[in-house]
C-alpha positions in Angstrom: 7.2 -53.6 54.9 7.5 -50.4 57.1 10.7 -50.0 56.5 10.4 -49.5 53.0 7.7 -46.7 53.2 8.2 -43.4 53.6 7.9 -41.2 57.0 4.8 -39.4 56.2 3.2 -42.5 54.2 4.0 -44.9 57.2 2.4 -41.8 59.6 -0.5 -41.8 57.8 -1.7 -45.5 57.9 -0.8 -45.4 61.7 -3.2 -43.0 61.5 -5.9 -44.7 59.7 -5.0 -48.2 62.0 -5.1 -46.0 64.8 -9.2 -44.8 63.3 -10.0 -48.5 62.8 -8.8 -49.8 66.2 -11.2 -47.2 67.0 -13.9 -48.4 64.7 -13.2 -52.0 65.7 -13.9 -51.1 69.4 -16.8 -49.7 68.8 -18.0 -52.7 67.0 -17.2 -55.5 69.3 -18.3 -53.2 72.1 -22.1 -52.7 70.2 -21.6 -56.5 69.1 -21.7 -58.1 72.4 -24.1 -55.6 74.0 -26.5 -56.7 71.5 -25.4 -60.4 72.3 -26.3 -60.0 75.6 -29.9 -57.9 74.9 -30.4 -61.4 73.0 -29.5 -63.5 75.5 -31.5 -61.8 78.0 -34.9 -62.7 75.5 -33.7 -65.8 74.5 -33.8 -66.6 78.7 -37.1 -64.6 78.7 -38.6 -65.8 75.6 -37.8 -69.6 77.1 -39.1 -68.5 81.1 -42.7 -67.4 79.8 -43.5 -71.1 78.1 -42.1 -72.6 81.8 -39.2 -74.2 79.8 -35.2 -74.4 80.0 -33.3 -72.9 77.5 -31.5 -75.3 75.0 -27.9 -76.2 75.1 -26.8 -75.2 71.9 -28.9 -71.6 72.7 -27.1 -71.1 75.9 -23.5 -72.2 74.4 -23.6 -70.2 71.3 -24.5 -67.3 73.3 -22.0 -68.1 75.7 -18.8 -68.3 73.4 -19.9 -64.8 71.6 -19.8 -62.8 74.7 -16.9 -64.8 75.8 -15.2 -64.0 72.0 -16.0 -60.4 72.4 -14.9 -59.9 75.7 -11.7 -61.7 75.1 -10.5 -60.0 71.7 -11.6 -56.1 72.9 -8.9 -55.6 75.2 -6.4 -56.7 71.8 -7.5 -54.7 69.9 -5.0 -52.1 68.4 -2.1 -53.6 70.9 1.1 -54.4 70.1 -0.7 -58.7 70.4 -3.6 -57.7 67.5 -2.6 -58.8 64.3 -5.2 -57.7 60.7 -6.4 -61.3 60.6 -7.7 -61.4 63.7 -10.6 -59.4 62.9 -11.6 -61.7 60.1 -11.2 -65.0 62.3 -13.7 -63.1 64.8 -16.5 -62.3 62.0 -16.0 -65.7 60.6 -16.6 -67.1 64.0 -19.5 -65.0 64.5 -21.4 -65.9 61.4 -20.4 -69.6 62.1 -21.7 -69.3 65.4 -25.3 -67.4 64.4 -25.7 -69.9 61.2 -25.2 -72.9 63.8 -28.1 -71.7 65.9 -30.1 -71.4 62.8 -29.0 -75.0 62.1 -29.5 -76.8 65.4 -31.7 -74.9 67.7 -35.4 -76.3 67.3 -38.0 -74.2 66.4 -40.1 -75.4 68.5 -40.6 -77.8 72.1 -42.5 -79.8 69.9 -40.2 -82.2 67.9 -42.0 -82.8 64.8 -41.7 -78.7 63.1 -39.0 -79.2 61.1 -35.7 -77.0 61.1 -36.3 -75.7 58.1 -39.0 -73.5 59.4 -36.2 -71.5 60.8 -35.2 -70.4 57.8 -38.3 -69.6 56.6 -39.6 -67.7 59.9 -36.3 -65.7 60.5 -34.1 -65.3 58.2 -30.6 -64.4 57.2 -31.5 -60.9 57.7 -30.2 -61.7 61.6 -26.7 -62.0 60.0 -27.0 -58.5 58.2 -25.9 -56.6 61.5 -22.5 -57.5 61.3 -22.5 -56.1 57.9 -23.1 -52.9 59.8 -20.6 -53.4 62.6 -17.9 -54.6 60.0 -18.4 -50.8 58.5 -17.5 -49.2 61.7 -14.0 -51.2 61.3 -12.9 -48.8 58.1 -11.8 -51.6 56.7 -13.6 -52.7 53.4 -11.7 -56.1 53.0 -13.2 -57.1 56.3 -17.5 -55.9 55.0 -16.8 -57.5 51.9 -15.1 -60.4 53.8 -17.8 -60.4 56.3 -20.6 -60.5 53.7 -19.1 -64.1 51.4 -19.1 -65.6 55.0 -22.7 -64.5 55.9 -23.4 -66.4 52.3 -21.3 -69.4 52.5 -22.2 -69.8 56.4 -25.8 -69.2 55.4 -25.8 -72.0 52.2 -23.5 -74.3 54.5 -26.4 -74.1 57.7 -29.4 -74.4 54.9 -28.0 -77.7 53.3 -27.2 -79.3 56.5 -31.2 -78.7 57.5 -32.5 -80.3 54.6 -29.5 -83.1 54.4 -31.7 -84.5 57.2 -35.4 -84.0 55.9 -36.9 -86.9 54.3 -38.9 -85.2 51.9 -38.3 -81.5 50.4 -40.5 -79.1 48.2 -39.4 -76.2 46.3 -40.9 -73.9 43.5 -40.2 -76.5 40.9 -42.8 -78.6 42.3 -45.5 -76.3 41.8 -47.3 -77.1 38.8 -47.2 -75.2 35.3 -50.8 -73.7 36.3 -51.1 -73.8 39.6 -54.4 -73.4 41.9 -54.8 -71.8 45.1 -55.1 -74.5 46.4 -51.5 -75.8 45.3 -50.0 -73.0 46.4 -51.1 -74.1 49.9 -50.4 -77.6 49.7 -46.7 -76.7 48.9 -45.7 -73.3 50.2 -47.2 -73.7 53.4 -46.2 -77.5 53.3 -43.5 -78.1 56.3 -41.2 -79.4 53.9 -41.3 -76.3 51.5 -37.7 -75.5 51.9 -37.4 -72.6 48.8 -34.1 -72.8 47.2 -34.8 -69.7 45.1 -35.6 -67.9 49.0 -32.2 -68.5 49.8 -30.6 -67.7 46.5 -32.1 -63.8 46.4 -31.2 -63.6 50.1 -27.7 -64.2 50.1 -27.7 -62.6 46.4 -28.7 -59.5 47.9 -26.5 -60.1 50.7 -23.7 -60.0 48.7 -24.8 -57.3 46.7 -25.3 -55.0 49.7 -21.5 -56.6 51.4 -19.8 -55.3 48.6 -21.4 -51.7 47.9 -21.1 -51.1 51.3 -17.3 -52.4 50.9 -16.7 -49.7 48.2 -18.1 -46.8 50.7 -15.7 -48.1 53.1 -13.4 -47.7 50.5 -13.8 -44.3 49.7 -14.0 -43.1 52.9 -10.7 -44.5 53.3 -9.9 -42.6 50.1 -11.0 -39.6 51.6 -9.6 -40.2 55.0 -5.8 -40.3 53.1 -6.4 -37.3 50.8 -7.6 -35.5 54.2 -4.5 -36.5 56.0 -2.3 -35.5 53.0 -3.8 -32.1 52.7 -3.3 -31.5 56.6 0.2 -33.4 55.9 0.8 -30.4 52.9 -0.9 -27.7 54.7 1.8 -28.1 57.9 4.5 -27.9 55.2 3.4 -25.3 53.7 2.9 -23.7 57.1 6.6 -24.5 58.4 8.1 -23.1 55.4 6.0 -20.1 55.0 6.7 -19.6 58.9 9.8 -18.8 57.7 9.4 -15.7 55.8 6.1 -14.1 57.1 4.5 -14.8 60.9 3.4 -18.0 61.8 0.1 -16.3 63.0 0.4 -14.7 59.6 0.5 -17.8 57.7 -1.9 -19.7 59.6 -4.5 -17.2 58.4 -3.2 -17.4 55.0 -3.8 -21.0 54.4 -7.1 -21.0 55.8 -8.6 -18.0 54.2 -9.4 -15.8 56.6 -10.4 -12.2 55.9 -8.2 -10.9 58.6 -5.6 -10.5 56.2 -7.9 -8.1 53.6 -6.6 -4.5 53.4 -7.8 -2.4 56.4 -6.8 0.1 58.6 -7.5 -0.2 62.8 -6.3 1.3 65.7 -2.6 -0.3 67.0 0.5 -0.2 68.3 3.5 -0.5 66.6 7.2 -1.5 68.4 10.4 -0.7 66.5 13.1 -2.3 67.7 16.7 -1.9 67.1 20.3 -3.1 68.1 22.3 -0.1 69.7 26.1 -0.3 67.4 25.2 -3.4 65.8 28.1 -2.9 63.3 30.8 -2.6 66.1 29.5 -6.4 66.6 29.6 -7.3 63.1 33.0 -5.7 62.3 36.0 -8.5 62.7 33.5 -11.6 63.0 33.1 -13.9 60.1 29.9 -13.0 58.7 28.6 -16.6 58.9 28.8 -15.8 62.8 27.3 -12.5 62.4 24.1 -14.1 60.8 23.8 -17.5 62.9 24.1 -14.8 66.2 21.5 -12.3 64.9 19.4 -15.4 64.1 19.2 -16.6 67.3 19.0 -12.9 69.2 15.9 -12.2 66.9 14.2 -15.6 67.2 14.4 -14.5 71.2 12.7 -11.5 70.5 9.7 -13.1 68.5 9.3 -15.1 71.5 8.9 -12.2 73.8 6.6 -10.0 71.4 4.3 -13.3 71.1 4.0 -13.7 74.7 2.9 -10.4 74.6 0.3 -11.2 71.7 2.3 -9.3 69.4 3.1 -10.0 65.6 6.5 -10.2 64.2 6.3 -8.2 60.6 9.4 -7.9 59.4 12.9 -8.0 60.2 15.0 -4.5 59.2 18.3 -5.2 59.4 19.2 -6.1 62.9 16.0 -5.1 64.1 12.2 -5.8 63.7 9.0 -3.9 63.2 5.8 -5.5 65.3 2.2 -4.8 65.7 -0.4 -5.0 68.0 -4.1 -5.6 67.5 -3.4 -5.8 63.6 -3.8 -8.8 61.7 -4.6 -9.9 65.3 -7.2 -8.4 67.9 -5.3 -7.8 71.3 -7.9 -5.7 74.0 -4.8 -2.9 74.7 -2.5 -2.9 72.2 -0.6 0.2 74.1 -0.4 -1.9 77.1 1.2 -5.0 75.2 3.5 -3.3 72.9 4.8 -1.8 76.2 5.1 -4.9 78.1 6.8 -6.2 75.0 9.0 -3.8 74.8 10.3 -4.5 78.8 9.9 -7.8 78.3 12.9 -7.3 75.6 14.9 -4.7 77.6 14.6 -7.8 80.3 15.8 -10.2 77.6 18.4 -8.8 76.2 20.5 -7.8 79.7 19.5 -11.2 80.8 21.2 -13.1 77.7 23.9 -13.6 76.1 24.1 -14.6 72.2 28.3 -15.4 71.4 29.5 -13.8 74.9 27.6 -10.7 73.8 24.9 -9.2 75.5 22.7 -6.6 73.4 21.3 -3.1 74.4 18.4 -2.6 72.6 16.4 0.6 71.4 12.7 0.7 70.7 9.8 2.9 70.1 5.8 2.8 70.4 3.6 4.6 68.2 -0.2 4.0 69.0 -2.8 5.2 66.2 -4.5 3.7 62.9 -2.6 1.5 61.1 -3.2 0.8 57.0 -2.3 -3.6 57.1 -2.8 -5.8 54.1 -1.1 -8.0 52.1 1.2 -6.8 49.2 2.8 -8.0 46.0 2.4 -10.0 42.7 0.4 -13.3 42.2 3.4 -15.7 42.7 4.7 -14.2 45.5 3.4 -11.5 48.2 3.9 -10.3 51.6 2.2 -9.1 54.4 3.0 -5.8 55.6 1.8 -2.6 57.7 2.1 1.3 56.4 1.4 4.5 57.2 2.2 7.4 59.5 1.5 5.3 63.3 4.8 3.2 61.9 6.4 5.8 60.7 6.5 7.6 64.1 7.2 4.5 66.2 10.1 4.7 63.8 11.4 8.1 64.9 11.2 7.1 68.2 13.3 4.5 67.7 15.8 6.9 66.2 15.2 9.6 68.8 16.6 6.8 71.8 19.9 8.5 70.5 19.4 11.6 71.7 17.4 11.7 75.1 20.0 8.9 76.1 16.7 6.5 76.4 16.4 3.1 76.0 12.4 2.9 74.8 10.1 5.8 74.2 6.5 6.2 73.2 3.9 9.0 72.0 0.9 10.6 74.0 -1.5 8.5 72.4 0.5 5.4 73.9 0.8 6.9 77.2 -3.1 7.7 77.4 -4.0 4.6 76.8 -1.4 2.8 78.7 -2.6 1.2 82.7 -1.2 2.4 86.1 1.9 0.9 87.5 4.5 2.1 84.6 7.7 3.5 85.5 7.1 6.2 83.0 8.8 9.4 82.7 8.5 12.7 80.3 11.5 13.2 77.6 10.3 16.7 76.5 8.7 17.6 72.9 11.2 17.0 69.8 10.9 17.9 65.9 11.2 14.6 64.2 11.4 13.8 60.6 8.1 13.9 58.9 6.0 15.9 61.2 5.2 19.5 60.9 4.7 19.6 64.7 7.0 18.5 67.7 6.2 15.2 69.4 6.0 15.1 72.7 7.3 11.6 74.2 7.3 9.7 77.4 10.4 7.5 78.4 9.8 4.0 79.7 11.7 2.8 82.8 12.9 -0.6 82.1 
């Protein structure tokens, strides 16, 4: 039947058989600890009267820790099968309702059986109602709770097949005394058939209203697993377009992503004559190669706790400490930036190997997301990115391969190989900027 369902439908129910192999474990495990708590004071209960403990005691108690122990290493291997679970229960009510039938009450042989009933009760049968629940499965509780009643009818009528004499509420007459009340309901052959109709009526009641809770925790558990199912989609393909840290924040709501300004670091990197590349190379090439040589580089600024914003062309604008907190954000957009020099001589992407150009700007940076209701985009603005931009640009003319501004530098740990490039006037500021080269 696998075969014919789909990948992420066939996933999911390994998931939920996986959940009640789990549940099932629990349940023998609890199942025949509490067999052997019982075992214990049935020996006990027997020792303190100076007696030995009946056969059929000692045998029934025998074959459920022998049943548990035997099916819990099954469970959920590739040897369990779904009916096995059922045979166990079944086996285990059989087993309980036996004792009820054929253990004596007492040493004394003339207390009827039926008095077992009356003293006990099926509510001894109602925790496997309980441990069928921990299964997930609400076939088995509502399976589990017809058996407790049949098993329970099936013990009661063997008892009073046997007994000479029965009374019941019928016999009590139309206006009974108090004293006919005694004569019959304490009578040992008072065997109340109504008794045992409201217990297993409620009994079955209770089996299948906890069967429909099993249910819809099932219900839930699938719409859970579909939404995580959706929300990975989602993820992968929104991956695509924006940062995966990006759109991990995205589909769970976090404020992060509301409009605000903090102090960063932004890297702009570029390719140095990317178009002498491009020109003569089918453009199919030219894309699948940039692909690749970018995808590189969004490794590098991760490791480096960076965020990939956007691609420009053949180059791409990152941030640091903005939509995600980094402790130095100077100190990782320069590592970042080495780490890419590093990259880029050590690689090649179609028997090319890239020189790179980059440039750090440290200062506020405005971040938020941007765009219409059906479709938006993160981005960062403002003048810290606009100068990391410049410096980008200004490689070109100290001959540099990454340079960064004062506030970068100040900010920036010992053991750089960093080196002054003089002051320039760059586009956009009124003042010249004074920059720092970066040994790579």
């Amino acid at each position: 039947m696998a075969d014919n369902i789909p990948g992420q439908v066939t996933d999911r129910y390994q998931r939920l058989y996986a959940a009640e192999a789990r549940g099932l474990r629990l349940a023998i495990l609890c199942r025949t600890l509490a067999v052997l708590a019982c075992a214990i004071w049935f020996f006990l209960s027997y020792q303190s009267i100076g007696e030995l403990p009946r056969g059929w005691g000692v045998l029934g108690l025998t074959m459920f820790v022998v049943i548990g122990a035997a099916y819990y290493p099954l469970i959920g291997s590739r040897w369990d099968r779904p009916w096995v679970k059922y045979i166990i229960y079944s086996l285990d009510v059989a087993l309980l309702c036996a004792l009820f039938a054929l253990i004596p009450v007492s040493a004394a042989d003339q207390v009827p059986q039926i008095i077992a009933f009356r003293a006990y009760g099926i509510y001894y049968l109602l925790p496997f109602l309980g441990l069928a629940c921990l299964s997930m499965s609400w076939g088995l509780v509502a399976w589990t709770g017809t058996v407790i009643a049949a098993g329970w009818w099936v013990a009661f009528w063997y008892v009073i097949s046997g007994m000479e004499r029965t009374l019941s509420w019928g016999d009590m007459p139309s206006d009974p005394t108090a004293g006919d009340y005694e004569q019959i309901f304490l009578s040992p052959d008072f065997i109340s058939i109504g008794g045992r109709v409201e217990e297993t009526g409620f009994v079955l009641i209770t089996a299948f209203v906890l069967s429909l809770a099993v249910y819809r925790v099932r219900q839930v558990f699938f719409a859970q697993v579909q939404a995580e199912d959706a929300r990975e989609k989602v993820s992968r393909t929104l991956g695509q377009y924006v940062p995966e840290t990006i759109a991990t924040r995205l589909l769970h709501g976090e404020g992060e992503l509301e409009p605000q300004v903090r102090l960063g670091s932004v890297l702009m990197v570029d390719i140095e004559q990317f178009s002498d590349f491009a020109n003569n190379r089918e453009p199919r090439q030219v894309i699948t190669t940039l692909n690749e040589f970018l995808a590189a580089c969004a490794d590098e600024v991760s490791k480096c706790d960076g965020v990939v914003v956007s691609y420009l062309g053949d180059g791409l604008l990152a941030t640091f400490n903005t939509p995600i907190e980094v402790p130095n954000p100077s100190e990782s957009a320069v590592n970042a930036a080495r780490s890419l020099i590093a990259m880029s001589q050590a690689r090649q992407f179609s028997d090319t190997r890239f020189r790179l150009r980059a440039g750090i700007a440290t200062g506020e940076i405005a971040a938020g997301i941007v765009g219409s209701s059906s479709r938006q985009a993160f981005t960062v603005y403002g003048e810290t990115v606009n100068r990391a931009a410049r410096l980008e640009q200004l490689n070109k003319k100290t001959g540099s391969r990454v340079l960064m501004d004062r506030a970068t530098r100040d900010h920036l740990q010992e053991g750089h190989d960093i080196s002054p490039a003089g002051e320039h006037r760059v586009q956009g500021l009124a003042q010249p900027l004074a920059v720092w080269a970066v040994g790579a």
